[in-house]
TORPAMAR-193530 format. One line per 4 residues: their letters; for each residue x, y negated, z of C-alpha. Coordinates in Angstrom, 2 decimals. Layout:
N
A> X/Y/Z; ...
//
This chain:
150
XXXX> 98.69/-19.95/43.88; 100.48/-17.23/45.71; 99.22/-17.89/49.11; 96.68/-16.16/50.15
XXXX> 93.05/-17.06/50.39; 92.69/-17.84/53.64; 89.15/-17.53/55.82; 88.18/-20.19/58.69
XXXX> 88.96/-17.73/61.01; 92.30/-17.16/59.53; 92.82/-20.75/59.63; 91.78/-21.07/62.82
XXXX> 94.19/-18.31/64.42; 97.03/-19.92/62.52; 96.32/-23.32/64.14; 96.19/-21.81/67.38
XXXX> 99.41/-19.60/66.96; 101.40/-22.91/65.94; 99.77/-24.82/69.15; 101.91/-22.22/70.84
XXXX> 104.87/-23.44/69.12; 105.19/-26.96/69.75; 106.28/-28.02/73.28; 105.12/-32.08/72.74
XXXX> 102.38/-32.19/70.87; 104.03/-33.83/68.15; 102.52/-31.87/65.07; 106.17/-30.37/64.33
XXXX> 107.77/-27.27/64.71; 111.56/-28.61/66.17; 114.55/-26.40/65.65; 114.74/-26.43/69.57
XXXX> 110.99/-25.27/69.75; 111.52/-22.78/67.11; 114.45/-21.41/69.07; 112.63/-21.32/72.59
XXXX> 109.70/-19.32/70.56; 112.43/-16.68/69.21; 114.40/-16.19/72.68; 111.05/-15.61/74.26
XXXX> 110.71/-12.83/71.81; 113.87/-11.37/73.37; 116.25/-12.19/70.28; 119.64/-14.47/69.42
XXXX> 118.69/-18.02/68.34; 122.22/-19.42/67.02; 121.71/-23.49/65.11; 122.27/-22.13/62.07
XXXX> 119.87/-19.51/62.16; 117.11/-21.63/63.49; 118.27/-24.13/60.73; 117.78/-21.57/58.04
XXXX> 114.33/-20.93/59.36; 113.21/-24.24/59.81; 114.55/-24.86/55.54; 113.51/-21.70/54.43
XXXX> 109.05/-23.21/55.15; 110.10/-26.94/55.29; 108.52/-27.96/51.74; 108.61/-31.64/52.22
XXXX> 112.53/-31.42/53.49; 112.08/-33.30/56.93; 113.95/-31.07/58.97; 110.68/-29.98/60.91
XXXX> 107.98/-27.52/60.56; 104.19/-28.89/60.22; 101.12/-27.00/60.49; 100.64/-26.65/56.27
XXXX> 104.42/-25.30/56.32; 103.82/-23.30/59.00; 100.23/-21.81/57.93; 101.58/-21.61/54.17
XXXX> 104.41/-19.59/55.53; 102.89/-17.30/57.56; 100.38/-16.97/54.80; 102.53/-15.62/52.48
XXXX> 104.32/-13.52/55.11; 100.84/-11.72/55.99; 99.86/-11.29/52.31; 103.39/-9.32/51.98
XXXX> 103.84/-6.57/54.01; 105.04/-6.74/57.30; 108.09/-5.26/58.13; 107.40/-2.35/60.76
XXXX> 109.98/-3.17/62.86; 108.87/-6.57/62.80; 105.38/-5.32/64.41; 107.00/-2.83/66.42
XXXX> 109.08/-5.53/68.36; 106.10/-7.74/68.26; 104.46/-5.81/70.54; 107.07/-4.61/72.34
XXXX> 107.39/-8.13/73.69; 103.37/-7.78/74.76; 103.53/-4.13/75.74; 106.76/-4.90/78.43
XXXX> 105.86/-1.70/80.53; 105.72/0.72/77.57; 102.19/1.78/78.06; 101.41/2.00/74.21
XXXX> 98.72/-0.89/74.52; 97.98/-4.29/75.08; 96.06/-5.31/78.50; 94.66/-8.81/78.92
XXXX> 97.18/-9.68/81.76; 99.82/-8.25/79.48; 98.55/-10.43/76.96; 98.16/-13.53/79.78
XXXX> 101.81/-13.18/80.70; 103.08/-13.57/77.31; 101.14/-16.50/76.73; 101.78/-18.34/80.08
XXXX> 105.94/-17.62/79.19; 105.49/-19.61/76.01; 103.94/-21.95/78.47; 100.12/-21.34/76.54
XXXX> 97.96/-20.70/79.26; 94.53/-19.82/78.37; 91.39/-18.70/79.75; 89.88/-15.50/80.19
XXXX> 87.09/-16.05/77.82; 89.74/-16.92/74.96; 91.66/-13.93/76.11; 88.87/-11.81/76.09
XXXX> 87.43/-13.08/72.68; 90.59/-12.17/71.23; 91.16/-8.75/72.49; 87.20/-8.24/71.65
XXXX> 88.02/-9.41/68.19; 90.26/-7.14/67.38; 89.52/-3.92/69.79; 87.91/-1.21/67.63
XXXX> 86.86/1.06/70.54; 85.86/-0.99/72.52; 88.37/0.17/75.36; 89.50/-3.69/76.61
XXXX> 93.34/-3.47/75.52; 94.56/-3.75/71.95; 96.26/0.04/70.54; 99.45/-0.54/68.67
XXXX> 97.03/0.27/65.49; 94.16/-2.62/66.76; 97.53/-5.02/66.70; 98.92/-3.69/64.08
XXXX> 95.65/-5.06/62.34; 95.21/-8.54/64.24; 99.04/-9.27/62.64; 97.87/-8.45/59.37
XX> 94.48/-9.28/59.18; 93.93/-11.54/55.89
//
């Protein structure tokens, strides 16, 4: 099996991250959700690129992404190494003023443009999870880790 082993925690930050994804609730990643999620990250979304993306994790060939695609995907994508410039422009789309770290609102903003509002105490629980000194924001190092923790 070359995904990774995956714990409950993992599983459950993967199920939240595609919650984020789809707009209706319909348990599919759409090619016009998938392109809404990649403009948002402040890149081109052309058809066929969003078409390539959507075949490149849909196993079952329905033209959509579900949450085993998705979480098998992203699976194998963390047990690989990340691209740095992949990471880099991650959190460049968190870290809009250039501080060098992640603030809760920072982190709020983001989430309420992808139209995932959530509360403070699920903000806070995951800046606390993955904020190694204990200084409230997440370093580019502390995200660094959150993308690739396995």
């Amino acid at each position: 099996n070359s995904e990774m082993e995956l714990t409950e925690k993992d599983r459950e930050h993967f199920e939240w991250a595609f919650s984020l994804l789809i707009d209706d609730k319909d348990g599919y990643i759409t090619q016009k959700e998938l392109a809404g999620f990649v403009r948002s990250l402040g890149r081109e979304a052309d058809e066929s690129q969003m078409n390539s993306m959507i075949n490149e994790v849909d196993e079952d060939g329905n033209g959509f992404i579900d949450m085993d695609e998705f979480i098998t995907a992203l699976s194998r994508k963390l047990s690989g190494n990340l691209d740095d410039d992949e990471v880099r422009d991650a959190f460049r789309v968190f870290d809009k003023d250039n501080t060098g770290y992640i603030s809760m609102d920072q982190l709020r903003i983001v989430l309420i443009d992808l139209d995932q509002p959530v509360s403070d105490e699920e903000l806070d629980e995951m800046i606390r999870a993955y904020d190694q000194d204990g200084d409230g924001v997440l370093s580019f190092e502390e995200f660094v880790q959150m993308m690739t923790t396995r």
